[in-house]
N, C-alpha and C positions, 0 to 999 in steps of 0.2 A: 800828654804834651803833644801840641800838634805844629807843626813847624811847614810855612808855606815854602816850595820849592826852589823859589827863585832867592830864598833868603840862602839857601845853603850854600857853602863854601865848596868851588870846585876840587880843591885839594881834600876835603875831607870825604867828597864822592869818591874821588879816586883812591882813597886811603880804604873805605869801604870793597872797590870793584876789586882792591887789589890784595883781599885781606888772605891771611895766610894760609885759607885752605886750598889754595891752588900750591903752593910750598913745600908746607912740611907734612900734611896728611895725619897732622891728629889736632886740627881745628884750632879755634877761637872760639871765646868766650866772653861775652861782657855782660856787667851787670846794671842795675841800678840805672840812673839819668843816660849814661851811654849806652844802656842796654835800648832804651826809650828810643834815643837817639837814632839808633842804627838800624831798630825797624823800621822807624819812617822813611829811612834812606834805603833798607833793603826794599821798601814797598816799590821805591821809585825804581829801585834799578829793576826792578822784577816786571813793573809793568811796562818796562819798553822790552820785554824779553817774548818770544814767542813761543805757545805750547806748542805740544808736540802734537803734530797733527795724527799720530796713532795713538794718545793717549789723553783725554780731554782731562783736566781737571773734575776731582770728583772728591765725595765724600764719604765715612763711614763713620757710625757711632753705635757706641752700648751705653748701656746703663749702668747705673751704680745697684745696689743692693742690702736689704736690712735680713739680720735674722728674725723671725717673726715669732717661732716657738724653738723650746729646747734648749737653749743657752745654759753652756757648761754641762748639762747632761749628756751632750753629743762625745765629750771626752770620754766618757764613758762603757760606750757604745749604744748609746739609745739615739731617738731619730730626732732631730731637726728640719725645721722649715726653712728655708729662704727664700726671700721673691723681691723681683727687681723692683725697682722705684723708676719714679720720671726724670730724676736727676742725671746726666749722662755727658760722657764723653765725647767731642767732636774732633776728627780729624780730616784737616782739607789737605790734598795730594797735590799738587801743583808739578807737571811732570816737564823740561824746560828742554829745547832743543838747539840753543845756541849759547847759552850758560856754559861755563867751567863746568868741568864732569867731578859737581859737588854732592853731595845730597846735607840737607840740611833739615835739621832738627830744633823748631822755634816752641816755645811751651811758655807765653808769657804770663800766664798764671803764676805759675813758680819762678818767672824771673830767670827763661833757661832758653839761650840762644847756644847751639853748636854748630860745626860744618866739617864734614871732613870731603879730603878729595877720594874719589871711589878707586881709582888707581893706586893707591896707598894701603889701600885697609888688606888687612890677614888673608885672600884669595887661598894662597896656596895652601893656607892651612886646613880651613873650610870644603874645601875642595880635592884634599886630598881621598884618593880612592879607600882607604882605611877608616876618614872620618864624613863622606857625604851624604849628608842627607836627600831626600826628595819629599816634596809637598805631601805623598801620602805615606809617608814613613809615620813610624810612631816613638816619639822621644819622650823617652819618660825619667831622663837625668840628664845633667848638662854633663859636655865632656871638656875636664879639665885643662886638656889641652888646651881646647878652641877657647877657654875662658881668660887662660893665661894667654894667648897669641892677640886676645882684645884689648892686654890692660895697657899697651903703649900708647891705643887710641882712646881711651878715656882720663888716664891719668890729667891731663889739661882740659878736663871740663869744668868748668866753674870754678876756678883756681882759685880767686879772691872771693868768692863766696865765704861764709860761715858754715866750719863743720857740720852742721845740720844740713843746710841748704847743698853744699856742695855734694855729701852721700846722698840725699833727692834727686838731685839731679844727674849724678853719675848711676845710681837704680837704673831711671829712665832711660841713658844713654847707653847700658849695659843689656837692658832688652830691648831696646831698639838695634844695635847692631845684631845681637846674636841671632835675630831675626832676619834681617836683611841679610846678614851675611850668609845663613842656612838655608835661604830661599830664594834669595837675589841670585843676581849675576855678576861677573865685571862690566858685561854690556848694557845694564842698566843707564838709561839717561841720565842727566842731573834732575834731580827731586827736592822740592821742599814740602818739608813732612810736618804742618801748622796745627797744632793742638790746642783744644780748651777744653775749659771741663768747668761743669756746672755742681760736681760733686765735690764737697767738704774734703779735704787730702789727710789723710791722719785719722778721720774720726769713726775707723772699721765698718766704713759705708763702701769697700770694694773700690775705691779710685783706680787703684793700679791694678786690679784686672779689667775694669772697662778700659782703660789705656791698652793695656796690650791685646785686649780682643780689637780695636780701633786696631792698632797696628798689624795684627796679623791678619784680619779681613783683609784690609789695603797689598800688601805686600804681595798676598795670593790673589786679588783680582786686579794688579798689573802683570802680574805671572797667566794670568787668563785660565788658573785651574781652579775654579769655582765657575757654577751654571746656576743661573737666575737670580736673584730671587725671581719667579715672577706667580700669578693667581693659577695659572695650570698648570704650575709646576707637581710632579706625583711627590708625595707624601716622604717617600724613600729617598729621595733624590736629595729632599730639602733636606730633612736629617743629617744625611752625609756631609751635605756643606756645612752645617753645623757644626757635625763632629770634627771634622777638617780644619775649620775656624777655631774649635776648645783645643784640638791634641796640641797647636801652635802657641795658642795663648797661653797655656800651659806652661810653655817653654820660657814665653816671656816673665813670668809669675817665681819661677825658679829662680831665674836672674835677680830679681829683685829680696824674693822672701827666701830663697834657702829649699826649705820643706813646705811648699802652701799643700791647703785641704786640698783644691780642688775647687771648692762649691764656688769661692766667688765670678772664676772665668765660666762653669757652670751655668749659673745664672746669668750673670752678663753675656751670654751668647745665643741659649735660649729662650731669656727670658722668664717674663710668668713666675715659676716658681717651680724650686726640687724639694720633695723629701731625703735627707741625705741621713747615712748612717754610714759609721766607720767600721771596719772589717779590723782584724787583729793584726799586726806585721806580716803575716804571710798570707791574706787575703786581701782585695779592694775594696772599698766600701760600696755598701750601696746605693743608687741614685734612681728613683724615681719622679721623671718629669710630672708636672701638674699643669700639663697645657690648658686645661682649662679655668688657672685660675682666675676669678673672676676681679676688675679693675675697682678697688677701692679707694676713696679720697682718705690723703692720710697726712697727719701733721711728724714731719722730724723738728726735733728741738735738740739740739747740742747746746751742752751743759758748759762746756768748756772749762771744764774739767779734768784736767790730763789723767790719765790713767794707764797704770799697764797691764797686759792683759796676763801676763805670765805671774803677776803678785796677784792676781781674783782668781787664777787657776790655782796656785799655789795654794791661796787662803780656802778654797774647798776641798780640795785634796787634804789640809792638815786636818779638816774639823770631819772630811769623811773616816780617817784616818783614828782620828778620838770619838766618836759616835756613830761607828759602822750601823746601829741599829737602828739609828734614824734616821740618818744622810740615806740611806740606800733606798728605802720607801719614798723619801724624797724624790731623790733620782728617775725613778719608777714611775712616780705619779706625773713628772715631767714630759716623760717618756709616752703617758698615757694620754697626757695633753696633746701633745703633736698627733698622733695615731688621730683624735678625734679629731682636729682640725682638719686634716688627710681626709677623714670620712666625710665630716660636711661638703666642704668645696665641691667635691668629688662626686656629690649627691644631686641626683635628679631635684629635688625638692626646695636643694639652696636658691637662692636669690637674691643676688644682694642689693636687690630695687624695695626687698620688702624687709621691714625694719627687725623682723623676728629673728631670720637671719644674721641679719645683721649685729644684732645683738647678741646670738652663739657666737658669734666670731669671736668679738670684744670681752663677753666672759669671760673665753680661754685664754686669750689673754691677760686679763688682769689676774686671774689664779696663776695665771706661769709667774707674772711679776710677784705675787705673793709669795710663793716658793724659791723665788732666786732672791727674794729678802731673806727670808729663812735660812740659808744658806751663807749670807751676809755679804755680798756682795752689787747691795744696790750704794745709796749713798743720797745722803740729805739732799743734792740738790737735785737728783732724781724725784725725789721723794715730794719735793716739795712743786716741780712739774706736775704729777697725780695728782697732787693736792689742786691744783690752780682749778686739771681739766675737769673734774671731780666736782669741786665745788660750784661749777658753771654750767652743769650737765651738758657737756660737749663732746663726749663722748669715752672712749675706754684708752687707758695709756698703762704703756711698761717701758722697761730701760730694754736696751736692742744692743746685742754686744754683751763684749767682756762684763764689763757695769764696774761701779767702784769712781763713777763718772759716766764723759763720752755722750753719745746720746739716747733719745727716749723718741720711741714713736706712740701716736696715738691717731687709734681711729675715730673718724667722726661720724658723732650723730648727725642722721638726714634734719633730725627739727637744729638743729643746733643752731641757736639765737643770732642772727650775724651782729648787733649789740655786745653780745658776749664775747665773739672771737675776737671784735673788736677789743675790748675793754682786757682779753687775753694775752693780747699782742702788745696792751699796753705794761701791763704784769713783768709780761718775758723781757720788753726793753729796761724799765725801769732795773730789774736783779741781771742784767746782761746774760740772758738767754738766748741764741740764737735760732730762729726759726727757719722753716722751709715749707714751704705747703708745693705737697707729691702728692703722687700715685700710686698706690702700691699694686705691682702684678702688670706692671708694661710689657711693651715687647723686647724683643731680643737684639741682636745686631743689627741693623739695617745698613741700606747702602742711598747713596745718593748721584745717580751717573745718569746726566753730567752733572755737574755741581750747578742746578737750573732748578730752583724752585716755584711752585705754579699756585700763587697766593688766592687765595677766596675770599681775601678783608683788602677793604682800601681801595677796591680796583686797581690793585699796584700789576695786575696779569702776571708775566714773568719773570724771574731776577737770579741774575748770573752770580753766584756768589765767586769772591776773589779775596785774595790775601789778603789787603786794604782794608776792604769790609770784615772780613769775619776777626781783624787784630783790632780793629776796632770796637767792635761791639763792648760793651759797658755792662759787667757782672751778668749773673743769674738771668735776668731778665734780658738785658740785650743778644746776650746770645740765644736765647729761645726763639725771640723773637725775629732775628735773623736767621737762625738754623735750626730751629726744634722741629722735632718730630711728630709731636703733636704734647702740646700742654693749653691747655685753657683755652681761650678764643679761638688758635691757632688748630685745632684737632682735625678739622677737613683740608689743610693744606696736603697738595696733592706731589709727589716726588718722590719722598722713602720710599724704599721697598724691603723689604724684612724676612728671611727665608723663617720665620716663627709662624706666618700669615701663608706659607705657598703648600697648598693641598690641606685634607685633611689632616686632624692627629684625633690619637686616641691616648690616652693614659695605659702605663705600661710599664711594668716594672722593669729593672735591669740593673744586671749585678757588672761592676765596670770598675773599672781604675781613673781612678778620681781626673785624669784627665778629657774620661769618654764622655760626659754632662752626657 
């Protein structure tokens, strides 16, 4: 809905300027037509507002991520792969020097406006000498306190929402403060903290840890302790901000999930792709980066098919539990798949320009998909995606996640008919399959400062991105297109910068706590 300015009612601007995060200090919320509403009017009121001339507006994003081998074997303790996809997270920072001393949190994806006043939120609790942290501390549990001293300021987030909707959005607003609040200040300006996300929510493609790797980048490079990205930056250095950026994101991942593995803010920070394996309760698991994974074109297809992932855990625990003699060889040979995927990538002689390769890849695949059938946790309309890509020769597909549902990736062949992807695409609309054409093995966090994109298509030269524009942009595609970091046409656009890309790396094992990626 776009509504010209001169139509708006001045009483309802000022219902807006005067909304009650300047008051009571645990926000507003709206949803729906008035949610619509009130960003057009926050656009207005925001663009007669002036940045802070110490803090330009700027950007940060991650990726989303697929498991690639291993599924369900990882419970185990055998190894799994992950690697990032193109799908990803944007957040624009917009830092405001004459605004109410608000910060505000917009997520019009999910339908999720909040605001609180910064002089209101929990300080003294955060800040107490018993419970402070500092940006290079290392938190590896949330502390109950600071969780409860949060909940006066979330409990009114998305009131009138629907139980679903409203626990979403309280998640998000739950590690977003505990963020800000652990790394912020009270001397913080007012902030609007504008997010989208190109990544499926729900469908075990990592959403909310690229969100919180976006938000903890951001919050430490207004804090001004992170260095570079830049191409001469040493090898050592980029790592640490890396590390710096996971130990945080970490913390946001807690807020939300409870107990997360680890792998997804992992991968979302580094990028590319980890080998990861689980250590037993009194050890960390292990994590081996695969910096050089190399970039493959890949189809996601969500089944939409809910599923949960605790009943497909379940269901191979009980059948490991009645057939230890053959679930375990299973497990094994799982186990065995990954190792070799590990080896190829990894291997002077891959290449994934030349099709032989390419086609090791894709085997290991479809055998893993084979053996998490056997296990009984794919599902017909997995089943019948294989089928479609299968029958088209378009390449090698398996279910990605829990399974039981949810989605399936597949890689594609270099001949593969574009006739066929066609006539594929036509397949997945008809049975309501949802498609995605990624990348699998992108990069990792990048930054975008100032928020100045430097176009190579159109002659369009420069462009300021702004609240306005980036609430505006229109699905998947508009916001790529607006702010991607390199997807199709757009791959020589010049501005990201990505501490995955600054100095060399080498692959390297390390044994770490699922928060060290």
């Amino acid at each position: 809905m776009h509504v010209a300015a001169n139509s708006m009612s001045i009483a309802f601007r000022q219902q807006v300027k005067d909304s009650d995060c300047r008051t009571g200090g645990v926000g507003d919320t709206v949803s729906g037509q008035d949610f619509t509403q009130r960003l057009v009017i926050q656009r207005l009121v925001t663009q007669r507002q002036s940045l802070s001339p110490m803090m330009p507006a700027f950007m940060t994003s991650a990726p989303g991520k697929v498991i690639v081998y291993g599924e369900h074997a990882v419970v185990y303790g055998k190894a799994a792969m992950a690697a990032a996809i193109s799908l990803r997270s944007y957040l624009l920072v917009s830092a405001l020097d004459k605004s109410p001393r608000n910060i505000t949190l917009v997520f019009p994806d999910i339908g999720m406006e909040h605001c609180w006043n910064i002089d209101h939120l929990p300080w003294s609790a955060f800040s107490h000498p018993t419970k402070k942290k500092y940006y290079y501390d290392l938190v590896d549990k949330l502390d109950p306190d600071l969780v409860e001293a949060m909940q006066p300021h979330l409990v009114n987030v998305s009131p009138k929402a629907s139980p679903l909707d409203k626990k979403l959005h309280q998640n998000a607003a739950s590690a977003f403060l505990y963020l800000f609040l652990s790394l912020g200040s009270q001397n913080f300006s007012g902030c609007i903290y504008t997010l989208r996300s190109t990544i499926p929510i729900g469908a075990g493609l990592g959403s909310s840890a690229s969100i919180c790797v976006c938000l903890s980048s951001a919050i430490l490079l207004q804090l001004r302790t992170l260095s570079g990205p830049h191409p001469d930056q040493p090898a050592d250095e980029a790592e640490l901000q890396i590390e710096r950026i996971n130990r945080w994101a970490f913390v946001g991942e807690m807020c939300i999930h409870g107990n997360p593995s680890g792998v997804d803010n992992t991968v979302a920070t580094g990028g590319k792709a980890v080998v990861f394996k689980r250590g037993d309760c009194r050890s960390p698991p292990t994590v081996i980066p695969v910096r050089d994974f190399p970039e493959l074109p890949l189809l996601l297809v969500n089944t939409r098919q809910s599923r949960s992932t605790a009943t497909e855990v379940a269901k191979v625990a009980a059948l490991k539990k009645a057939h230890a003699a053959i679930v375990e060889p299973i497990l094994e040979a799982i186990d065995k798949i990954t190792e070799s995927a590990y080896d190829l990538v990894t291997s002077s002689a891959f290449d994934p320009k030349v099709s032989d390769s390419v086609q090791m890849f894709g085997d290991l695949m479809q055998i893993n998909h084979g053996l998490l059938a056997a296990l009984g946790v794919s599902h017909p309309k997995l089943e019948r995606i294989r089928e479609l890509i299968d029958s088209m020769d378009l390449g090698w597909a398996k279910l990605t996640g829990a399974g039981g549902g949810g989605s399936a990736i597949a890689l594609l062949n270099s001949n593969a008919s574009p006739s066929n992807l066609q006539s594929l695409q036509s397949k997945f609309d008809e049975e309501g399959f949802e498609k995605y054409e990624t990348t699998l093995g992108g990069e990792g966090v990048g930054v975008l400062w100032p928020a100045v994109l430097h176009h190579d298509f159109e002659d369009k030269g420069s462009e300021q991105i702004d609240q306005a524009a980036f609430l505006d942009a229109k699905g998947v595609e508009g916001i790529e297109k607006l702010v991607g970091v390199g997807v199709g046409a757009f791959e020589k656009r010049e501005g990201w910068k990505f501490w995955s890309n600054a100095g060399p790396h080498v692959n390297k094992e390390r044994a770490q706590k699922p928060i060290s990626g």
